[in-house]
Backbone bond lengths (Angstrom), bond angles and torsions (degrees), N, CA, C in turn:
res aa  C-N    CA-C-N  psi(-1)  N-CA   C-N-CA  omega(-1)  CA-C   N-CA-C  phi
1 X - - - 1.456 - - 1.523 109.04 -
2 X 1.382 107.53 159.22 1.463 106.37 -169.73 1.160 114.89 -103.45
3 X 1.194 127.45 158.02 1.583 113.49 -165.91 1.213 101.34 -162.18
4 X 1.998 113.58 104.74 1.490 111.00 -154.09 1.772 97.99 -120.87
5 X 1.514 113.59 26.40 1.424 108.94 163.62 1.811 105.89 -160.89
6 X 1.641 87.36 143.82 2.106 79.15 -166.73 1.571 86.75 -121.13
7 X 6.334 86.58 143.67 1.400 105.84 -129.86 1.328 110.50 -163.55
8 X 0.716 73.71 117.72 2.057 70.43 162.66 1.487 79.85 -92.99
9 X 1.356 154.08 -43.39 1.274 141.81 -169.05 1.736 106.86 -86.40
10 X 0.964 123.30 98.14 2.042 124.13 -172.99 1.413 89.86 -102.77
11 X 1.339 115.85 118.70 1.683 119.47 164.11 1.525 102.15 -107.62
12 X 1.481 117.71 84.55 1.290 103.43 -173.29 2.211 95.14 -75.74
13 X 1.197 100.92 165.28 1.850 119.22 -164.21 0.962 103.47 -144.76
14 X 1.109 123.14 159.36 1.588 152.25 -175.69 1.754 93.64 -99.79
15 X 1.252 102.67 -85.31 1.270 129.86 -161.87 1.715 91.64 -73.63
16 X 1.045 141.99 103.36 1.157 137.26 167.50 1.647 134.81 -54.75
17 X 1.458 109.69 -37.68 1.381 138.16 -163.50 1.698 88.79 -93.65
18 X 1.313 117.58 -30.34 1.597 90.93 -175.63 1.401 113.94 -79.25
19 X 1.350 134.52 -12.22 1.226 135.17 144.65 1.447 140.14 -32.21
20 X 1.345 97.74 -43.62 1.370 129.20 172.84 1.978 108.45 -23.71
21 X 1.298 123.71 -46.79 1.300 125.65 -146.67 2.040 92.82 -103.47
22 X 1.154 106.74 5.15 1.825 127.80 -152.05 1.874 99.26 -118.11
23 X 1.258 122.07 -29.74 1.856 106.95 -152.86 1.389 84.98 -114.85
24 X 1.063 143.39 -8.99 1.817 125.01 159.44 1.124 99.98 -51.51
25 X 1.810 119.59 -80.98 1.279 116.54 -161.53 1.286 124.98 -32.63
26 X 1.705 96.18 -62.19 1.433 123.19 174.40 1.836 128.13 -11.68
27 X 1.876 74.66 -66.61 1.665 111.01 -166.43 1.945 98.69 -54.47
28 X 1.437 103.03 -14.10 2.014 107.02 -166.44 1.244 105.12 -83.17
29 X 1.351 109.92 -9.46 2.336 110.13 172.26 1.339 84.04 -135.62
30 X 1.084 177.91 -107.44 1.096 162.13 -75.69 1.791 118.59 -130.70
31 X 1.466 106.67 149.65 1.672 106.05 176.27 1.821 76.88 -88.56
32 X 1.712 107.78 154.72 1.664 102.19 -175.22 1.604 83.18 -158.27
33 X 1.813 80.51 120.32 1.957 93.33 159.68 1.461 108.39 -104.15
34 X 1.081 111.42 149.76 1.354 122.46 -171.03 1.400 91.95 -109.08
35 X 1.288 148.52 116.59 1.500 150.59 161.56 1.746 138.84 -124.52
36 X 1.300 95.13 108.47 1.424 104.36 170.93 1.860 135.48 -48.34
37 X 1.351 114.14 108.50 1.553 110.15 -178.95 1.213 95.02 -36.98
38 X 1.380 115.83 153.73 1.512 148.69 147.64 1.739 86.63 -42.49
39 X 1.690 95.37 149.87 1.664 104.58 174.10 1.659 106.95 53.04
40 X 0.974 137.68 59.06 1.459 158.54 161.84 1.221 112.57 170.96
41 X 1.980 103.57 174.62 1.280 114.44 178.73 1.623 112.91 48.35
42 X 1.524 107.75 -165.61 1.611 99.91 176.84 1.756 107.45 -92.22
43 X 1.525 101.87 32.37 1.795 94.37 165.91 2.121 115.21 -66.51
44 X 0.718 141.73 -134.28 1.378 158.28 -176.78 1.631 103.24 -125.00
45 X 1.281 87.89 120.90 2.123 100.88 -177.77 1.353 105.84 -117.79
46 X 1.871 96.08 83.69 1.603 102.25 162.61 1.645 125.76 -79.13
47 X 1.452 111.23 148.88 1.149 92.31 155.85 1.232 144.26 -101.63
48 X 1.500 102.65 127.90 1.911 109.48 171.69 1.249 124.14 -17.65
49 X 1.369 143.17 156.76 1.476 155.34 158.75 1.262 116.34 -106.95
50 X 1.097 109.29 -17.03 1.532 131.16 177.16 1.258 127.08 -157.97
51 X 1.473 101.47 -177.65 1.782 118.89 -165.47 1.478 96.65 -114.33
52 X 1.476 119.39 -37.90 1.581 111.81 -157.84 1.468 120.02 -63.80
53 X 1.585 119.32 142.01 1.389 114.61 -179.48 1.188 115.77 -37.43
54 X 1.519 142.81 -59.65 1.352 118.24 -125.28 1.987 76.38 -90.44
55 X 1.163 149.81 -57.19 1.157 163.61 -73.47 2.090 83.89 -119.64
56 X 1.811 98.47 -51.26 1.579 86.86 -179.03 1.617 103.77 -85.01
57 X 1.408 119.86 -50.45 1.162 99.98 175.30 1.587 140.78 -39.63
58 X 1.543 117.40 -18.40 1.321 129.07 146.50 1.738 132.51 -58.34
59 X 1.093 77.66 -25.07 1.683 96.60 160.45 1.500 122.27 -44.76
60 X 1.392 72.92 -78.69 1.886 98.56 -155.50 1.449 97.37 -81.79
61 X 1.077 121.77 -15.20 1.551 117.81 -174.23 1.564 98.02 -93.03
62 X 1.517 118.06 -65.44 1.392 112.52 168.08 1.183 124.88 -37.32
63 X 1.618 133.51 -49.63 1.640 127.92 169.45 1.809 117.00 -54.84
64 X 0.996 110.44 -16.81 1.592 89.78 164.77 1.784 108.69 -116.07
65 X 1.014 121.15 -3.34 1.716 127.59 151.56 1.717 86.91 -39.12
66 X 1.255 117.18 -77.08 1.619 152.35 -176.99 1.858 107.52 -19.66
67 X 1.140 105.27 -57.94 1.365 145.14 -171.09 1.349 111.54 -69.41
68 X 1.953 117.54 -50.24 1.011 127.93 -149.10 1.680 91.99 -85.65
69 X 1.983 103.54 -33.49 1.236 106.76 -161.37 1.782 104.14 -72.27
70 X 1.331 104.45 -33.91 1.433 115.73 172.02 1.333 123.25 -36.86
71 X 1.378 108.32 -59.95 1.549 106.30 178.96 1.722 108.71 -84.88
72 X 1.103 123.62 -8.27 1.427 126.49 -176.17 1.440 113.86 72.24
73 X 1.273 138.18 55.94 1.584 165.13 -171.63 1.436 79.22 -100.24
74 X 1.540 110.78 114.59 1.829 126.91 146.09 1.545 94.09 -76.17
75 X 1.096 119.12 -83.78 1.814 124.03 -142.37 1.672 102.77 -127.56
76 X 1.569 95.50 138.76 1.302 87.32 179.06 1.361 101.33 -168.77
77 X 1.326 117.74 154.27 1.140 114.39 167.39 2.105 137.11 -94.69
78 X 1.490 96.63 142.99 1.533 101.55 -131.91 1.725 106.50 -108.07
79 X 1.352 116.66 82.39 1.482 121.87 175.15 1.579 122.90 -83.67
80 X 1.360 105.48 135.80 1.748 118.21 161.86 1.357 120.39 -146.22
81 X 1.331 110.42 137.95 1.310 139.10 167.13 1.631 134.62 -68.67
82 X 1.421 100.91 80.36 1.975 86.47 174.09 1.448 98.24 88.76
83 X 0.999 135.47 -128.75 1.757 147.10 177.37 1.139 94.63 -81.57
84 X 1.198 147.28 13.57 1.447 131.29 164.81 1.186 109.08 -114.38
85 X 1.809 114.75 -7.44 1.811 122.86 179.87 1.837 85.79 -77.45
86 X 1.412 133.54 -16.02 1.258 126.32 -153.71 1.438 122.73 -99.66
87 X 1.993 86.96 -27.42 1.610 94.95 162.90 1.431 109.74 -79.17
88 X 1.492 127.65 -35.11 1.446 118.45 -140.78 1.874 84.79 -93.08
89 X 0.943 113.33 -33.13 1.793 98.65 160.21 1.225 126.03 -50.19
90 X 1.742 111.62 -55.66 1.813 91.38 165.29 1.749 126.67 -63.12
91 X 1.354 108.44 -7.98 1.326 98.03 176.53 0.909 123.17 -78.43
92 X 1.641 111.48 -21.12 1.734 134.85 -172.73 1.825 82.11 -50.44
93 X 1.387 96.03 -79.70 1.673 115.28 -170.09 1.197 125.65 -47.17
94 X 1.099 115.59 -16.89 1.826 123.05 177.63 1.743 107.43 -97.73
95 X 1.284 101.01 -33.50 1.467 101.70 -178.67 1.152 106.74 -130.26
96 X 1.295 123.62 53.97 1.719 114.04 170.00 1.395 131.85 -34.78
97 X 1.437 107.46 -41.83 1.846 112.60 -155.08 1.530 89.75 -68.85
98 X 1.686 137.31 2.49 1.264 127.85 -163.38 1.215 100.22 -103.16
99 X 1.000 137.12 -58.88 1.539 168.39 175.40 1.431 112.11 -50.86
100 X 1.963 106.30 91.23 1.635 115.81 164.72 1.235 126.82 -56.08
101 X 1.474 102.11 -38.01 1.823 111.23 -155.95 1.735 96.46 -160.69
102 X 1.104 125.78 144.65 1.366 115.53 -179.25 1.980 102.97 -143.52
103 X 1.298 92.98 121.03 1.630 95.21 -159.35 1.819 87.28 -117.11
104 X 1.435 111.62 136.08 1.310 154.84 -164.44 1.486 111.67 -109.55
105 X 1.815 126.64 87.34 1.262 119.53 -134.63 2.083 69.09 -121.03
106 X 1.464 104.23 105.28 1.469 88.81 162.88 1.085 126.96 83.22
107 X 1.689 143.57 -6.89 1.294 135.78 -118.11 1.119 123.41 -104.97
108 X 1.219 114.73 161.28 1.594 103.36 -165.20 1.273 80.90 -97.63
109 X 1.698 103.31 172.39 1.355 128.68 164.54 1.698 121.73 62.60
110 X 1.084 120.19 38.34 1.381 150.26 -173.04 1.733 92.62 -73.66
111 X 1.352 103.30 -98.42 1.324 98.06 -169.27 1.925 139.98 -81.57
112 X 0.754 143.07 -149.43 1.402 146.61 -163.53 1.523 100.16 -92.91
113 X 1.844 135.09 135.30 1.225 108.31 172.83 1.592 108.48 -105.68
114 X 1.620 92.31 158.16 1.635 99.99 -174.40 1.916 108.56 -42.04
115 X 1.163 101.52 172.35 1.633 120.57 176.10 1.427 110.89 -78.56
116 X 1.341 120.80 97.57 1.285 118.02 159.37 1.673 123.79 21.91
117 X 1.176 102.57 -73.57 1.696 119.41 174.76 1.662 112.05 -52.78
118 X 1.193 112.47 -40.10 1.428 126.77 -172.51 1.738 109.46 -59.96
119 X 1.487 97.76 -21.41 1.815 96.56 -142.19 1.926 89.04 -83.82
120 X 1.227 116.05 165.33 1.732 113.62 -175.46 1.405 98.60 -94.16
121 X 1.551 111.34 154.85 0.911 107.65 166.52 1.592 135.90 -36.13
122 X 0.865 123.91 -42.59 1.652 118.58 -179.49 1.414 120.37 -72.89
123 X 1.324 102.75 1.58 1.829 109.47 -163.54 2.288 79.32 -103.33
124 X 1.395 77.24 -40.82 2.255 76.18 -177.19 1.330 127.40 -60.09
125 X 1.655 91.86 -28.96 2.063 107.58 170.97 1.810 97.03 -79.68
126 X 1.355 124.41 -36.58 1.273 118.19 -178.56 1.556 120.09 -45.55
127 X 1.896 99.31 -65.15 0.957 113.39 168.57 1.710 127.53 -38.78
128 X 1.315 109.04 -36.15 1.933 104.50 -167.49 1.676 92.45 -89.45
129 X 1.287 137.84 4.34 1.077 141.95 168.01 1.851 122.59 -95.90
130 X 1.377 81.00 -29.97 1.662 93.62 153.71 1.630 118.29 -77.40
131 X 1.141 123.35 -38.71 0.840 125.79 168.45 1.577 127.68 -43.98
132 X 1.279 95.41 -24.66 1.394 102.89 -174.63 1.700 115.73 -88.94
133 X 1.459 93.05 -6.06 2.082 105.57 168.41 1.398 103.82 64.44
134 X 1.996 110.32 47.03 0.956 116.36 169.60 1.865 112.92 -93.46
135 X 0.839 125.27 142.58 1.861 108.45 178.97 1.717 97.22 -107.34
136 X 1.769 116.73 -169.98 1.144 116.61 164.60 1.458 105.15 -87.77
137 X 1.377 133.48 0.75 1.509 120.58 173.79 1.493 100.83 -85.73
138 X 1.017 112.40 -22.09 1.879 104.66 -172.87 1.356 108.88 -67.42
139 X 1.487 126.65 -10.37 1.459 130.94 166.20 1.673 107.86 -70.46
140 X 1.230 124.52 -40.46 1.351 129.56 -174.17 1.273 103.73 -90.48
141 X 1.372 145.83 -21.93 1.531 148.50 171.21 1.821 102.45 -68.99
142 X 1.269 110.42 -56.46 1.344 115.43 -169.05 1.674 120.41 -77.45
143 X 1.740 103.50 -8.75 1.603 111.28 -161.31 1.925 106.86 -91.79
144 X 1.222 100.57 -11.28 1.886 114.77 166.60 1.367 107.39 68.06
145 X 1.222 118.93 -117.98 1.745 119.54 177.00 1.434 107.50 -71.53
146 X 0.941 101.09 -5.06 2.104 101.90 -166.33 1.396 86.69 -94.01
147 X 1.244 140.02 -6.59 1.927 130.95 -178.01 1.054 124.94 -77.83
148 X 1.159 125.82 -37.64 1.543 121.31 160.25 2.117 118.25 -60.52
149 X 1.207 87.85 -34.17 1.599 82.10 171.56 1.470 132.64 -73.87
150 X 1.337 103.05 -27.56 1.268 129.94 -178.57 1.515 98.33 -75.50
151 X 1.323 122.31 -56.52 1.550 126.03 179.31 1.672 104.23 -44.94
152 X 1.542 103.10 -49.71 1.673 96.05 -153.11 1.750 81.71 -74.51
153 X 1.239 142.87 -31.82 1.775 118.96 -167.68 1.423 85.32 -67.55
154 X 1.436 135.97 -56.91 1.415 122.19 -140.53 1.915 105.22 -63.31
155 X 1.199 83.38 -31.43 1.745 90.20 -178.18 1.887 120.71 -75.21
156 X 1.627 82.62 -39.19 1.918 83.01 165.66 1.622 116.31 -72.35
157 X 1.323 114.18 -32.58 1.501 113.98 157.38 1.079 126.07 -55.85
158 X 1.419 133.28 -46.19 1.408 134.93 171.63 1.452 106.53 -63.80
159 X 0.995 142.49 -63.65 1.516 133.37 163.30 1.320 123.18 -30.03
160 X 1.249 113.87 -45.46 1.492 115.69 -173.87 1.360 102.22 -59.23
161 X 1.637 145.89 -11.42 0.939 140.99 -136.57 1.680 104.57 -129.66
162 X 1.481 104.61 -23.47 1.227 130.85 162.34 1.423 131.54 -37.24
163 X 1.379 118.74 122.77 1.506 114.85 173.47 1.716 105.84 -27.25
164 X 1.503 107.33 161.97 1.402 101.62 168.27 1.666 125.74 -94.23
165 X 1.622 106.05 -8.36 0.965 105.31 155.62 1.850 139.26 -111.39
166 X 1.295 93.71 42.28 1.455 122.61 -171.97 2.009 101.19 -69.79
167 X 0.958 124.89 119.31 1.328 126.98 160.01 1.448 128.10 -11.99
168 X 1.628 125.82 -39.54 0.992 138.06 151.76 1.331 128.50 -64.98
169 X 1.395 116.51 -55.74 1.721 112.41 178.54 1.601 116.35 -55.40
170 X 1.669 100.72 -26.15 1.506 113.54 -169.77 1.790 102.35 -69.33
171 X 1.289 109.11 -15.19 2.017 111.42 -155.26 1.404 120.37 88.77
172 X 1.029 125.81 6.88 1.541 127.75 -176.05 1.150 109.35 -94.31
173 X 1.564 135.91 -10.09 1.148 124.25 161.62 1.712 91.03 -140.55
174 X 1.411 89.32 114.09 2.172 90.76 174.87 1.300 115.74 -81.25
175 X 1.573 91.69 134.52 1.607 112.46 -175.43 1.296 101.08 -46.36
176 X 1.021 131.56 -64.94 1.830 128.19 -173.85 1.256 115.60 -31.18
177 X 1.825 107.55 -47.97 1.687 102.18 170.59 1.392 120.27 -76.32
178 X 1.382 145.43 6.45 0.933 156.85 144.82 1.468 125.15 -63.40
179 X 1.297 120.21 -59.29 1.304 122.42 140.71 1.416 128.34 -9.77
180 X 1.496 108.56 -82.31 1.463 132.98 170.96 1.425 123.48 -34.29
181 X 1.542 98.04 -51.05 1.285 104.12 173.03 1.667 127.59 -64.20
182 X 1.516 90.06 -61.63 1.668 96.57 161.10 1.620 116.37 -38.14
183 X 1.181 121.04 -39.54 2.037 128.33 -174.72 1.158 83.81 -76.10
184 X 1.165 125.16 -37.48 2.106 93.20 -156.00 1.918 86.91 -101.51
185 X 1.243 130.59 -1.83 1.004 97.35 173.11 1.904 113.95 -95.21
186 X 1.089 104.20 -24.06 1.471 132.46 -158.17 1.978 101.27 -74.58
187 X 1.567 77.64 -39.95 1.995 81.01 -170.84 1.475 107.84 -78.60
188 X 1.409 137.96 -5.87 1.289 142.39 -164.52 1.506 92.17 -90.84
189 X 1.556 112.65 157.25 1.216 144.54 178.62 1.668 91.71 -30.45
190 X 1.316 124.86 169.06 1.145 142.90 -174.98 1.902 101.47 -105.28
191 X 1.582 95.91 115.54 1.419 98.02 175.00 1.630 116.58 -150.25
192 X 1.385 104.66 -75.62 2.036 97.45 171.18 1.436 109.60 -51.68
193 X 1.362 112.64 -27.07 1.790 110.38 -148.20 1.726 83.58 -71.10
194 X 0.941 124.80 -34.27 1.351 122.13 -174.11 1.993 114.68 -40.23
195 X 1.304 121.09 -8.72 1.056 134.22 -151.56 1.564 94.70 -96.30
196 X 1.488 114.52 -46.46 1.742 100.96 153.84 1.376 131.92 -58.41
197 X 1.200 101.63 26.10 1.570 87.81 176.30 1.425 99.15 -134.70
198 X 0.911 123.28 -21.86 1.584 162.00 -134.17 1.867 92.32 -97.28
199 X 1.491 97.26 -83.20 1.240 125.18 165.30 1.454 139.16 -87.42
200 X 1.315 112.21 15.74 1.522 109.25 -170.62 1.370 116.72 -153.06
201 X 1.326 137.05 133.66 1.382 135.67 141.87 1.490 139.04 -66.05
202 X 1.223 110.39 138.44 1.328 111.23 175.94 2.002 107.44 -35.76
203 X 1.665 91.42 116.11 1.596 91.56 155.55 2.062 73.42 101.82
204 X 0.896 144.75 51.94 1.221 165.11 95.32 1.569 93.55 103.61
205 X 1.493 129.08 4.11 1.797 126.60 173.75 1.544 95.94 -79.09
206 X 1.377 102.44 169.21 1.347 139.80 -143.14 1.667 81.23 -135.13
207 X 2.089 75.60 128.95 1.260 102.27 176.52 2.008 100.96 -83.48
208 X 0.787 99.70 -18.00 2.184 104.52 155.76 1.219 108.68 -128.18
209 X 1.251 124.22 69.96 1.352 123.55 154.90 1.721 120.46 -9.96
210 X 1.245 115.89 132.76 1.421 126.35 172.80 1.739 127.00 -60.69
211 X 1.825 98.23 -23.80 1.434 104.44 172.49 1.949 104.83 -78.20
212 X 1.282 106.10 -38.93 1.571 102.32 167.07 1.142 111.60 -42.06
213 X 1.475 118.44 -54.77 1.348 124.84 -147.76 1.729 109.80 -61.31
214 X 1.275 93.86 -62.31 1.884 118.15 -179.71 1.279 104.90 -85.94
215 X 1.140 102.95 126.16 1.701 142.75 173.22 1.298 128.63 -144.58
216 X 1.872 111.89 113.22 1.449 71.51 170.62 1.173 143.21 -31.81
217 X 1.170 144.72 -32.63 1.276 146.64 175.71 2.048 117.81 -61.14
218 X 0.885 112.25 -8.35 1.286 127.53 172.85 1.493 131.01 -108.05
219 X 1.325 72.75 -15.34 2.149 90.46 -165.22 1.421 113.61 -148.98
220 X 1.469 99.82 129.25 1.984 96.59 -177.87 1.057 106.52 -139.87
221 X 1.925 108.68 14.32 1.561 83.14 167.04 2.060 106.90 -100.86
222 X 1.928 98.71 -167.46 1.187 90.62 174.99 1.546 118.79 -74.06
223 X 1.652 131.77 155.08 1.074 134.69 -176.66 1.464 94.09 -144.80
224 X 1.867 84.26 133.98 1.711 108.23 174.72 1.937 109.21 -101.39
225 X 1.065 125.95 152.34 1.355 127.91 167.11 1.828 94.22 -132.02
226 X 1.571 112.73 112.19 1.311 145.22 163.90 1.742 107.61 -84.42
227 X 1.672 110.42 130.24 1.489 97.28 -171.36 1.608 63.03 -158.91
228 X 1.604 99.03 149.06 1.681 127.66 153.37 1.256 102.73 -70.22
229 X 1.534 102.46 150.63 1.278 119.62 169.79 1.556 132.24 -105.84
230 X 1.532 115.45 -17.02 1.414 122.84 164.78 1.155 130.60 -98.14
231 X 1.517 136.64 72.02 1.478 112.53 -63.50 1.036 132.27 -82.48
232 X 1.327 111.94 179.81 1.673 122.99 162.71 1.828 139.05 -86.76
233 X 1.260 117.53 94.14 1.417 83.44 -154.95 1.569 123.41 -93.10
234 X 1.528 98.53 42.11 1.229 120.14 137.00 1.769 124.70 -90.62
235 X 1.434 117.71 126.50 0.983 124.32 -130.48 1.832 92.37 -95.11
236 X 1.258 136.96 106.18 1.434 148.69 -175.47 1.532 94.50 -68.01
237 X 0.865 133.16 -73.93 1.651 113.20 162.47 1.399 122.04 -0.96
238 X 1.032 113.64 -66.94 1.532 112.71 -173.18 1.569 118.07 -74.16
239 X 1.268 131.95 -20.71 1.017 152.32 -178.89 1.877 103.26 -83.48
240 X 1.600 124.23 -51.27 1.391 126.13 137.05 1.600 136.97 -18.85
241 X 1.638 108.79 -45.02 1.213 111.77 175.60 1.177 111.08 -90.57
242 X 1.171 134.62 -19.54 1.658 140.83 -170.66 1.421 86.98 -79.73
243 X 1.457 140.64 -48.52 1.305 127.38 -143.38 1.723 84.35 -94.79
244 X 1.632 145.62 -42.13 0.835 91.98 163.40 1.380 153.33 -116.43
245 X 1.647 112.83 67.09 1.681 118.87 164.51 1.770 99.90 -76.85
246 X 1.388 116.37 -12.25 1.469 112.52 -178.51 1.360 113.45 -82.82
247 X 1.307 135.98 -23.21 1.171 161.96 166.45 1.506 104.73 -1.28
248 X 1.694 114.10 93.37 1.534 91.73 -172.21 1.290 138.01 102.44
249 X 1.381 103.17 1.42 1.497 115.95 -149.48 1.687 101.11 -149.40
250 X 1.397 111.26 -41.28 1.171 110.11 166.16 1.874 103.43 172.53
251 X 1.283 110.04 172.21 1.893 123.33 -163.05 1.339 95.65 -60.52
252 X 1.371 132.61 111.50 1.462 134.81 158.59 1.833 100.24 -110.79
253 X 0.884 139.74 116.56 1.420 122.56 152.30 1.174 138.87 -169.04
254 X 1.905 133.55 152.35 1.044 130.50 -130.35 1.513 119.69 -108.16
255 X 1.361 132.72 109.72 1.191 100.47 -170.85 1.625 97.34 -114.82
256 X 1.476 94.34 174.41 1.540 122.64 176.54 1.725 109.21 -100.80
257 X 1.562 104.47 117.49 1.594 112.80 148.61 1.190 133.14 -104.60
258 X 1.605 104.65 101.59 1.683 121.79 -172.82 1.234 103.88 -49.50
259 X 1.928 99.34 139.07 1.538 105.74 169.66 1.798 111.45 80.61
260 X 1.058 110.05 -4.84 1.656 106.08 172.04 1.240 113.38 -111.55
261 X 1.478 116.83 167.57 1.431 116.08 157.88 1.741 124.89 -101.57
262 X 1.868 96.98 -109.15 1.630 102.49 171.89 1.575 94.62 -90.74
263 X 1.004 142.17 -51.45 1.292 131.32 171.53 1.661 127.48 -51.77
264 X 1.108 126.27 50.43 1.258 142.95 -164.48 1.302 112.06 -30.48
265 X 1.396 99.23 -77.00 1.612 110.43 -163.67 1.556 103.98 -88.00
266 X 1.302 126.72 -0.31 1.543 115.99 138.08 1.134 131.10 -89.73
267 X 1.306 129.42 -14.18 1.301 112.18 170.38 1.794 125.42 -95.71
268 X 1.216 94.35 -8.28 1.715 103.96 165.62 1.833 104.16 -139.29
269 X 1.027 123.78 65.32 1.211 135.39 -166.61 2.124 112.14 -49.14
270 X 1.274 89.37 -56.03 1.772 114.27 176.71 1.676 93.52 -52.95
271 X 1.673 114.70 -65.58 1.477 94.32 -165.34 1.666 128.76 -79.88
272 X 1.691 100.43 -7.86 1.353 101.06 176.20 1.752 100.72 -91.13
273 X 1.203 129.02 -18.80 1.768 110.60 170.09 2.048 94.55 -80.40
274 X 0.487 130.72 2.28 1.751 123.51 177.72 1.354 89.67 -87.70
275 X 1.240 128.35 -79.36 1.218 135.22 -169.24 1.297 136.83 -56.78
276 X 1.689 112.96 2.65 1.075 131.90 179.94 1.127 113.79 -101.89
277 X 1.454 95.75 -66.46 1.682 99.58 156.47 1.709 138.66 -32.07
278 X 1.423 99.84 -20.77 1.110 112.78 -178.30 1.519 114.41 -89.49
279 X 1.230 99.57 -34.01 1.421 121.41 -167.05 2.062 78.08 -69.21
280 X 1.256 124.58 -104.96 0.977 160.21 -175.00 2.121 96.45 -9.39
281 X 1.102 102.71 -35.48 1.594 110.15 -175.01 1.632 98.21 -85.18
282 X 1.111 135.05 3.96 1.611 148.03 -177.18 1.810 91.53 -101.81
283 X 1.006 121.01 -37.40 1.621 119.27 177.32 1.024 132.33 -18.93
């Protein structure tokens, strides 16, 4: 695994660069690795043998078990983002005695997904297209000289959509290098992306939901759930009801970062490192 900033605080990321505006502050109370899943970023891009949950999720959870033992990290505290809030929860649970505090930046796959029957038509044409174990990088793998162009609209589109005081709209992180990154990660052989298929249903629930996952009975340390507030379309609701089956039992709790969305700590950068920190000094 790759590891492009030297924790007792490990924010392992997907997206590496959106961190970027987050590990100064950070780095001023905390030693902080910044780390890339296995199969992305410049971690190691094996290839899968399979699709089935337990088989990748052993993966990605075992390679930084792997990692952690490498550098010799006892205790630390343990953040993920989106599908990476989904691994670093099973790691919570597979490897507890490691895991101080485990903070939930956004995450997908929180709650229970609707019933088949329930879902609307366009989510049912979605689905048989998922089926087909297509991702959104397989558009940029398959698009040849046309991929870098395609990257930089998809990325100036995604920005455009962006809080206005998001790290990017401001110039502090240039769209071009955003772009770039996404192309050089997106156009390489097919390896993490495998983890939506792996782990996820159409319409972004979890084929093991995260409220399954955590129980008291599974989990004793404290846990934060981080959600944007303008909005998020990760759904803070669901992240609400999980915290309270803990009710009583031990620190579950949810906060709000004004002015962001799913990109949290880039699009309000200042109030999601305040608020983390805060969270994290409750430990």
């Amino acid at each position: 695994m790759y590891t492009f900033w030297t924790v007792y605080l490990v924010l392992p990321v997907i997206v590496a660069i959106s961190h970027a505006r987050n590990l100064e502050e950070l780095a001023k109370h905390y030693d902080v690795y910044a780390v890339e899943w296995m199969g992305t970023g410049r971690s190691d891009r094996p290839k899968f043998s399979s699709y089935e949950l337990e088989y990748a999720d052993a993966m990605f959870v075992d390679a930084l078990e792997a990692w952690r033992k490498e550098l010799k990290i006892h205790k630390f505290h343990l953040g993920g983002h989106s599908m990476g809030a989904m691994f670093a929860g099973a790691y919570a649970v597979k490897y507890p005695g490691h895991v101080q505090h485990l903070v939930l930046i956004s995450p997908a796959g929180v709650g229970h997904p609707p019933p088949p029957g329930a879902l609307p038509l366009g989510l049912r044409i979605f689905r048989s297209v998922w089926n087909l174990q297509w991702t959104p990088m397989s558009v940029a793998r398959y698009a040849g000289p046309l991929g870098p162009a395609l990257l930089r609209f998809i990325a100036f589109a995604r920005v455009s959509v962006m809080p206005e005081m998001s790290c990017i709209h401001r110039g502090l992180i240039p769209k071009e290098a955003l772009a770039a990154y996404w192309y050089n990660n997106w156009g390489l052989e097919k390896s993490g992306e495998i983890a939506m298929h792996s782990h996820l249903l159409p319409g972004v629930y979890a084929k093991k939901p995260l409220c399954v996952m955590l129980t008291p009975e599974t989990i004793k340390v404290p846990i934060t759930f981080m959600y944007g507030g303008s909005p998020d379309w990760m759904t803070a609701s669901h992240g609400e009801k999980l915290a309270e089956t803990f009710a009583g039992k031990q620190s579950v709790e949810v906060v709000i970062v004004p002015g962001a969305g799913h990109q949290v700590f880039m699009d309000n950068a200042p109030a999601f490192n305040e608020l983390l920190l805060s969270a994290l000094a409750r430990s």
